[in-house]
N, C-alpha and C positions, 0 to 999 in steps of 0.2 A: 778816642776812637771815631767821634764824628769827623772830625777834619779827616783821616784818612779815606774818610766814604765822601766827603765832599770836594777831596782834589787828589786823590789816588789818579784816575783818569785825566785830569785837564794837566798833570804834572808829566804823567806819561806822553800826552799826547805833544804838547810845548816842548818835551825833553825833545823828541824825535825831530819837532820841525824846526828848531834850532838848529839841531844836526845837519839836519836838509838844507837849512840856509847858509850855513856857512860852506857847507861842502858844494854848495851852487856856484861857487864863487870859482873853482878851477875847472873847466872843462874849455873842450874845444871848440873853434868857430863854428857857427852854422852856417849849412850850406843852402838847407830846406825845412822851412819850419810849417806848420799847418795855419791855416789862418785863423784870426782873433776867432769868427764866429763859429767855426770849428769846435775850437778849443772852448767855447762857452756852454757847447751842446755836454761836457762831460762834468768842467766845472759849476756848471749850475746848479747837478742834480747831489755831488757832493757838499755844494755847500750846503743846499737842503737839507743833505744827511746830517752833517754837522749838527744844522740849529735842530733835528728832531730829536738827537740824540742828546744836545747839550740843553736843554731846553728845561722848564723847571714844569710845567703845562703843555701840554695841547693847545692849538686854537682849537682843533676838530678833537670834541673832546673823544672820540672812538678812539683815538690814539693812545690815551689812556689807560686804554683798558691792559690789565693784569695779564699774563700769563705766564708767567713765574712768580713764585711767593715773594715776597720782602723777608730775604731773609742774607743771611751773610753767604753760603753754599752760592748762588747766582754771582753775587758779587764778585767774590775771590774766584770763581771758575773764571770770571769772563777777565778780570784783569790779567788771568797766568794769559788765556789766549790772545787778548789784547797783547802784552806782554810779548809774546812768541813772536805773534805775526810784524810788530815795528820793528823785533831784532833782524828777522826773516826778511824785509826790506831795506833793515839797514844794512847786513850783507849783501844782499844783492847790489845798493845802492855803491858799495864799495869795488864790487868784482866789475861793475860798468864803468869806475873809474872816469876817466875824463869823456867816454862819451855819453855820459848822462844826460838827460835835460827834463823838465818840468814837464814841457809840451812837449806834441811827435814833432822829433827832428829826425835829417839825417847830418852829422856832425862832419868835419873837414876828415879824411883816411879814419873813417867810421871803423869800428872793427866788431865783428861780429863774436859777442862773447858766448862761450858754452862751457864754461868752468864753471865752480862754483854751485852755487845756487840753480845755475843757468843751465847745469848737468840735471836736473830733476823738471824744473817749467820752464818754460820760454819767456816768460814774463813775471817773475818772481815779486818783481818789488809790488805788483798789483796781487800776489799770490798773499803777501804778506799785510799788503792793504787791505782786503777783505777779510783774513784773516782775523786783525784791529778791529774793523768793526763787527768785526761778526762776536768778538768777545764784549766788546762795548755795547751793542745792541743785547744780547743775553745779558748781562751786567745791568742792563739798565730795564729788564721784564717786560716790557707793554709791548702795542701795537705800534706804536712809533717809531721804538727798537726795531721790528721789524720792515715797516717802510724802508726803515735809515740805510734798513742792507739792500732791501730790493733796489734802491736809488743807486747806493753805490755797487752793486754788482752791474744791473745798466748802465753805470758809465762807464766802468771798465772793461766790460765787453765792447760798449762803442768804439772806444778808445785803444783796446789790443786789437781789435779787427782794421784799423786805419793802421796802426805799426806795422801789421803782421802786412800787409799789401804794399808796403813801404820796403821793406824788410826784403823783399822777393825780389822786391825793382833791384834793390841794390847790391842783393849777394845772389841772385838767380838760384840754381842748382842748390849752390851750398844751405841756403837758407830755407830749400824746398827739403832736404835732406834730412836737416835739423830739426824739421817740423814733422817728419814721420818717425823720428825717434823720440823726441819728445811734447810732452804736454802743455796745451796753452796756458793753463792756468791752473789746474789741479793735477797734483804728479800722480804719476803714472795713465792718468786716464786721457787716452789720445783720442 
């Protein structure tokens, strides 16, 4: 039972970005991508998340501190929502089809998706990302767990606020429309 408490999570997390890398591999050209320093401003703070989350210590040992027992209850709640939220991105990741990308692009005959996942948020695959850690941080009790989320909910909001003004340029109207029926990032709440 120890191995499963010591790569339950890096086995989930690896499963999904395996997924992600191979499925990188088919999309459309770009036409507009964000720039390197940009896109640093968001993956910075998640890779942060990462090492606080994946981390066996603290440097700052406050980080440490408890706030769920050690007990298995924490555990297994955060991997079902770990769990949800990587399936919850990899449909989405699947309903965007070829115009997917890592970074904010806008792809060659972009197409504006609202099926799907895309029927509930606007930006699901970040719905689903936080999601992840928000299970993996409760899964993991402390204060650093907590950081991990605050990092990556700040970057994702960076990061959907740059799409969503992207998003306007490119589909005007329809994509203003889209956005007063539904939610950036938690459904239903607009």
């Amino acid at each position: 039972m120890l191995l499963v408490y010591r790569y339950l999570f890096p086995a989930l997390w690896l499963s999904w970005a395996l997924y992600w890398w191979v499925m990188s591999r088919d999309v459309k050209p770009t036409v507009r991508r964000e720039s390197p320093g940009s896109r640093l401003l968001h993956i910075v703070p998640l890779a942060l998340a990462i090492g606080l989350l994946w981390r066996p210590n603290a440097p700052i040992p406050l980080l440490d501190a408890r706030i769920l027992p050690r007990a298995a209850w924490p555990f297994w709640t955060g991997a079902a929502v770990t769990l949800a939220g990587l399936l919850f991105s990899v449909a989405a990741r699947a309903y965007l089809g070829r115009n997917w990308s890592g970074t904010v692009t806008l792809k060659q005959d972009h197409e504006l998706v609202t099926r799907g996942p895309y029927r509930f948020v606007r930006h699901p695959i970040y719905t689903g990302l936080l999601l992840a850690f928000l299970g993996s941080g409760f899964a993991r009790g402390d204060l650093g767990g907590v950081a991990a989320i605050v990092l990556v909910l700040w970057a994702l909001v960076r990061k959907l606020r740059m799409e969503e003004r992207w998003m306007r340029e490119q589909f005007g109207e329809a994509y203003v429309a889209y956005s007063r029926r539904v939610a950036a990032l938690v459904p239903f709440l607009l």
